[in-house]
TIMI-2910 file (N, C-alpha, C, CB; in pm, 1 decimal, decimal comma, always signed):
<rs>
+----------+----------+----------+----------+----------+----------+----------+----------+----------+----------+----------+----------+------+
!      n_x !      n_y !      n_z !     ca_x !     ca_y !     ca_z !      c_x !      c_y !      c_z !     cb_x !     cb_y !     cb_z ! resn !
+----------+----------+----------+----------+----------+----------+----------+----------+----------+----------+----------+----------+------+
! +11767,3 ! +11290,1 ! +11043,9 ! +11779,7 ! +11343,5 ! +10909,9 ! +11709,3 ! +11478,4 ! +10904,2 ! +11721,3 ! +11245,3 ! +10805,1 !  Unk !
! +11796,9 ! +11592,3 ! +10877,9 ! +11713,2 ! +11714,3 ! +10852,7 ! +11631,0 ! +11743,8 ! +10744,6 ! +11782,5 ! +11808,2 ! +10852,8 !  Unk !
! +11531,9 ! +11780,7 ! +10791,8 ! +11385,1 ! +11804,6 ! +10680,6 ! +11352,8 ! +11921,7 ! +10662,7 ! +11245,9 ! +11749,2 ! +10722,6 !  Unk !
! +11332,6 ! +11962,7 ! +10516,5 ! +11317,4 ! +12084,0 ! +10483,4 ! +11180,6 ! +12087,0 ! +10367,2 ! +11464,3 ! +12135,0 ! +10431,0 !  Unk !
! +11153,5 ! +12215,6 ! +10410,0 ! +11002,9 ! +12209,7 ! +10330,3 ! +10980,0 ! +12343,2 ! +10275,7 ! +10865,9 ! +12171,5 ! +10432,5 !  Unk !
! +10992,5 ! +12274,5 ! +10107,0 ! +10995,9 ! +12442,4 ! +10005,3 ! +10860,5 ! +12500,9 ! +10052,8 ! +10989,8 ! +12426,9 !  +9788,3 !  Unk !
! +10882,6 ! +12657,3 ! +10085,5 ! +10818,7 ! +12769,8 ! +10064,8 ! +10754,4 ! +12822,3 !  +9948,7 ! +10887,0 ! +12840,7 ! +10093,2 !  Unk !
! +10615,9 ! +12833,0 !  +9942,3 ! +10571,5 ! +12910,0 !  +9846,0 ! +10645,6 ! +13022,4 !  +9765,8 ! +10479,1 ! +12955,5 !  +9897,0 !  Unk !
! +10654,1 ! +12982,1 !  +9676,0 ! +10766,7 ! +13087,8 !  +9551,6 ! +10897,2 ! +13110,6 !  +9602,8 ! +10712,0 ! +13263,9 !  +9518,7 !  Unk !
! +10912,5 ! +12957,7 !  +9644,7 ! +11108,0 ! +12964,7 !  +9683,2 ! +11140,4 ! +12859,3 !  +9558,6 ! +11182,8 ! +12876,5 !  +9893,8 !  Unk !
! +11220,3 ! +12909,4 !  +9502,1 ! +11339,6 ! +12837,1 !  +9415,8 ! +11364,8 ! +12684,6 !  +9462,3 ! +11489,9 ! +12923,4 !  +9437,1 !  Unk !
! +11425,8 ! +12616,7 !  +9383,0 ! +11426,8 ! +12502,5 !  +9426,7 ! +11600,3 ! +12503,5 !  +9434,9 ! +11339,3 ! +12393,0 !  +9331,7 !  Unk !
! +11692,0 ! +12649,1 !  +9400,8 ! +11811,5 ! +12640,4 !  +9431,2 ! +11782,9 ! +12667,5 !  +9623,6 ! +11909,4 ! +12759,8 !  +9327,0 !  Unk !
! +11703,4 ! +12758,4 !  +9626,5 ! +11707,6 ! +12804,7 !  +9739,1 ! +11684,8 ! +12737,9 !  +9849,6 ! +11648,6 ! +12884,9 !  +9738,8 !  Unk !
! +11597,3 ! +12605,3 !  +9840,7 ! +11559,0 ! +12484,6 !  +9896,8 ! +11667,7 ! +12411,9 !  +9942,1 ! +11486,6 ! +12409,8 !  +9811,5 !  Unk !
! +11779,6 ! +12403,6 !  +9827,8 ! +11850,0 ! +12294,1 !  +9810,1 ! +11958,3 ! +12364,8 !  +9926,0 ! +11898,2 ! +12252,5 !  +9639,3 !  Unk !
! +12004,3 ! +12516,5 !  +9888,6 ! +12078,7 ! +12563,7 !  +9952,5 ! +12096,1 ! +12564,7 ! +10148,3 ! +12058,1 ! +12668,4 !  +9887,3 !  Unk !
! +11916,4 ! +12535,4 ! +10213,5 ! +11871,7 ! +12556,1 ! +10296,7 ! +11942,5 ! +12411,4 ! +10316,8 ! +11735,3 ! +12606,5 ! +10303,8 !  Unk !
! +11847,1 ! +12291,5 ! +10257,9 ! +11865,3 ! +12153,3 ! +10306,5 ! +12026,9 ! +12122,0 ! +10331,1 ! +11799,3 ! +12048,6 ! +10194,0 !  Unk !
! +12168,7 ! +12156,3 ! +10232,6 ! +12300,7 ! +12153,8 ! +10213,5 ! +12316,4 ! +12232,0 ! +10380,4 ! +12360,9 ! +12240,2 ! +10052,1 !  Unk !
! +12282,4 ! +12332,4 ! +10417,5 ! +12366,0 ! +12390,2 ! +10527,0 ! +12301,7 ! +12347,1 ! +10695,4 ! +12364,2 ! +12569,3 ! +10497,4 !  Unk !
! +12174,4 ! +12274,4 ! +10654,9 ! +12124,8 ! +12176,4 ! +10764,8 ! +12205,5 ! +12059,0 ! +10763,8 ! +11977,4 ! +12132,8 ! +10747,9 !  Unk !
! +12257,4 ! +11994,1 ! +10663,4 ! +12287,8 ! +11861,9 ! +10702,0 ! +12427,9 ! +11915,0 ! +10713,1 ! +12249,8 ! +11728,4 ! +10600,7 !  Unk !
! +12453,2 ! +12008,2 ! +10670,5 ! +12611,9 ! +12044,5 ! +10715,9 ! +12636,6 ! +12041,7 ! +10904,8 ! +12648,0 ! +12234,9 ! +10647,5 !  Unk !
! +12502,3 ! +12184,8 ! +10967,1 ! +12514,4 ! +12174,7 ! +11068,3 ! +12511,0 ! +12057,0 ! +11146,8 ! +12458,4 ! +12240,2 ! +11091,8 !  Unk !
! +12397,5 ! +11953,2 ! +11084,1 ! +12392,1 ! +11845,1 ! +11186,4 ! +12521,1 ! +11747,2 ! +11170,5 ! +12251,0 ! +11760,3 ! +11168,8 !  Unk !
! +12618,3 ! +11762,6 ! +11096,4 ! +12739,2 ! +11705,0 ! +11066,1 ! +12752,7 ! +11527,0 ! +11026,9 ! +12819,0 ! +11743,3 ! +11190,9 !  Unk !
! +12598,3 ! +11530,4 ! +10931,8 ! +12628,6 ! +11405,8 ! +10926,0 ! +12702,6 ! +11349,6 ! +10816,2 ! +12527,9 ! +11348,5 ! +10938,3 !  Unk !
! +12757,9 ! +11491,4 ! +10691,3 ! +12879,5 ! +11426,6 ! +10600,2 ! +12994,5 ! +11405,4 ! +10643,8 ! +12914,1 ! +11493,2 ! +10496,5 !  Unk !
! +13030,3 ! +11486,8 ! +10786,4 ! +13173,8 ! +11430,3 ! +10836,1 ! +13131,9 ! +11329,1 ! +10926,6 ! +13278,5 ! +11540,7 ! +10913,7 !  Unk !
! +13073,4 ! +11303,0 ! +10958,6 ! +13018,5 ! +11156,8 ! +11036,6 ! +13067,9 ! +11056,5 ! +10932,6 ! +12826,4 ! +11138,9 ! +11063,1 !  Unk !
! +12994,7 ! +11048,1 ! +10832,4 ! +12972,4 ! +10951,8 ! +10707,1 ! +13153,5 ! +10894,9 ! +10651,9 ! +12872,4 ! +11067,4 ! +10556,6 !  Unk !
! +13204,7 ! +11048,3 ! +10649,3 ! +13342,4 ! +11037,1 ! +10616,0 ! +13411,5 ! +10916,9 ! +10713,7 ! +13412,9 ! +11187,5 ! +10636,3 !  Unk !
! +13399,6 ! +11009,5 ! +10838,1 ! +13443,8 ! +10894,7 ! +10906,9 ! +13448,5 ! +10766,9 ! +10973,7 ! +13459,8 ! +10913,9 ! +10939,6 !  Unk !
! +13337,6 ! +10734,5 ! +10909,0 ! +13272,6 ! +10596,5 ! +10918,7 ! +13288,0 ! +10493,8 ! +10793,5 ! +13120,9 ! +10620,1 ! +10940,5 !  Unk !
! +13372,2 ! +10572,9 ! +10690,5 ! +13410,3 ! +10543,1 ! +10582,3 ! +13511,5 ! +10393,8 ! +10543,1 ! +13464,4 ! +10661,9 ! +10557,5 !  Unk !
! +13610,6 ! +10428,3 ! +10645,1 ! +13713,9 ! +10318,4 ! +10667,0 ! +13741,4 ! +10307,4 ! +10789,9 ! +13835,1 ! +10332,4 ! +10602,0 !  Unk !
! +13783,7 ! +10149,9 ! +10764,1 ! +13791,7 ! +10108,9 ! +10984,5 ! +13971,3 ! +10174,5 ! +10945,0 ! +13773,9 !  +9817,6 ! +11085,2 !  Unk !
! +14029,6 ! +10267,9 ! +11094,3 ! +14128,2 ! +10243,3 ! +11094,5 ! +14147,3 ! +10206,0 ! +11217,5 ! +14191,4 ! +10320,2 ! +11046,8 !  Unk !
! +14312,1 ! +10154,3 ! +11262,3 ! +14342,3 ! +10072,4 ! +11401,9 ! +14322,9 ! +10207,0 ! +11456,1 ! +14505,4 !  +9978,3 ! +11437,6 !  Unk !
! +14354,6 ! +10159,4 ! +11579,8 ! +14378,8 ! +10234,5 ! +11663,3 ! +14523,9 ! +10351,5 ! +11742,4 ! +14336,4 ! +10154,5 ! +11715,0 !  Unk !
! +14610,1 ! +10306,2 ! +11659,4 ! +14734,5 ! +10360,0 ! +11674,9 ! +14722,3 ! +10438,5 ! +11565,4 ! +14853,3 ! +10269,8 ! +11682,2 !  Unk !
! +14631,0 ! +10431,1 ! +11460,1 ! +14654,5 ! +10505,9 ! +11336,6 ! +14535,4 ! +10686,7 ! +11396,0 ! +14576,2 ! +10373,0 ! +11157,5 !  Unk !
! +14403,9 ! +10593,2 ! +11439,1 ! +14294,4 ! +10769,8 ! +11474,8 ! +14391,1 ! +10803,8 ! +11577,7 ! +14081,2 ! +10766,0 ! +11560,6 !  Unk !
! +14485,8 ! +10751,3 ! +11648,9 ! +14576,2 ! +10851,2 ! +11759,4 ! +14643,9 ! +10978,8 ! +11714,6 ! +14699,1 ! +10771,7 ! +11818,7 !  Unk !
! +14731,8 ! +10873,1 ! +11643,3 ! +14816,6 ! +10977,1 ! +11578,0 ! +14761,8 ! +11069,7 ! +11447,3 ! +14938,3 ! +10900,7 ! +11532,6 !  Unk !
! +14629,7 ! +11040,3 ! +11417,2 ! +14513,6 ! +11172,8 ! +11293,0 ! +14508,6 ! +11300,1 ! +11414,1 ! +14264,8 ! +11093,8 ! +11239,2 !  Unk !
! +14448,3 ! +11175,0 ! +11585,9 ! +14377,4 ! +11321,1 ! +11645,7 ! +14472,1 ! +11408,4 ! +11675,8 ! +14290,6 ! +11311,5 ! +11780,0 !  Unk !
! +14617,0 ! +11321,4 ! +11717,6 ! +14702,2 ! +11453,2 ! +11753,9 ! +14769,7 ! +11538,6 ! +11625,0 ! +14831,1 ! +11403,6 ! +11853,7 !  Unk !
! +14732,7 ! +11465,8 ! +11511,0 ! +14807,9 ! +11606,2 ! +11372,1 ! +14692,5 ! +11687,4 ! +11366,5 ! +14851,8 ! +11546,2 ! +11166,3 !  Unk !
! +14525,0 ! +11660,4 ! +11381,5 ! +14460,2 ! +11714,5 ! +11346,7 ! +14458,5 ! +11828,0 ! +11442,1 ! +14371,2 ! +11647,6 ! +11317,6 !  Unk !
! +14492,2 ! +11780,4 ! +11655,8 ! +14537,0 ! +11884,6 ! +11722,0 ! +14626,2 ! +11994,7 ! +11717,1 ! +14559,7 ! +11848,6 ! +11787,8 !  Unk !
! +14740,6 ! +11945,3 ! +11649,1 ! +14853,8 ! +12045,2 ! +11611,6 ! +14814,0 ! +12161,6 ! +11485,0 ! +14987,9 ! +11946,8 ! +11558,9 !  Unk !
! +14732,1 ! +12105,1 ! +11438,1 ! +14711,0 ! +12178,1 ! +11280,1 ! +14603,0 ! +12307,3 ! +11358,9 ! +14605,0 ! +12040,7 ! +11117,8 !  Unk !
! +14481,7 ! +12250,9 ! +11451,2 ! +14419,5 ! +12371,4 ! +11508,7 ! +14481,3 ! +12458,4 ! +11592,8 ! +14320,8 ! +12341,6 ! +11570,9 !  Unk !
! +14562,4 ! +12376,9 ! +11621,6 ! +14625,8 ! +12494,9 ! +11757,6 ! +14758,7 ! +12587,5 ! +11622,6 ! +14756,3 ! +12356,6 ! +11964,9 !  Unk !
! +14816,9 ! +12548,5 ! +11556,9 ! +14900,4 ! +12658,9 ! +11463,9 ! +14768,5 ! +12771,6 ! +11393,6 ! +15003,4 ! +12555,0 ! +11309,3 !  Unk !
! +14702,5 ! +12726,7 ! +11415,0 ! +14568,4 ! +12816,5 ! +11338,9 ! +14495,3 ! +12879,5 ! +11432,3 ! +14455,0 ! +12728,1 ! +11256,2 !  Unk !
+----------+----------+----------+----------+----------+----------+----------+----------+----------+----------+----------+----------+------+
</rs>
């Protein structure tokens, strides 16, 4: 869990803003997402390969 520790005469937006782009980097809301619902296994196949096709057109 990333830990963040307000600075003398930092905002508490500015805190919040710091802590939001740590737990972003450590990626544990798309973790969370996807730990969200069980799906089979024929179903994350065919996510990873649309989700492959969608990066590679991009």
């Amino acid at each position: 869990m990333p830990k963040t520790v307000v600075h003398d005469n930092e905002s508490f937006d500015d805190a919040m803003r710091r802590f939001k782009r740590s737990v972003n980097k450590a990626g544990i809301l798309a973790d969370e997402k996807k730990h969200q619902a069980f799906y089979k296994k024929g179903l994350k196949r065919k996510m990873k390969s649309e989700q492959a096709r969608r990066k590679y057109r991009h």
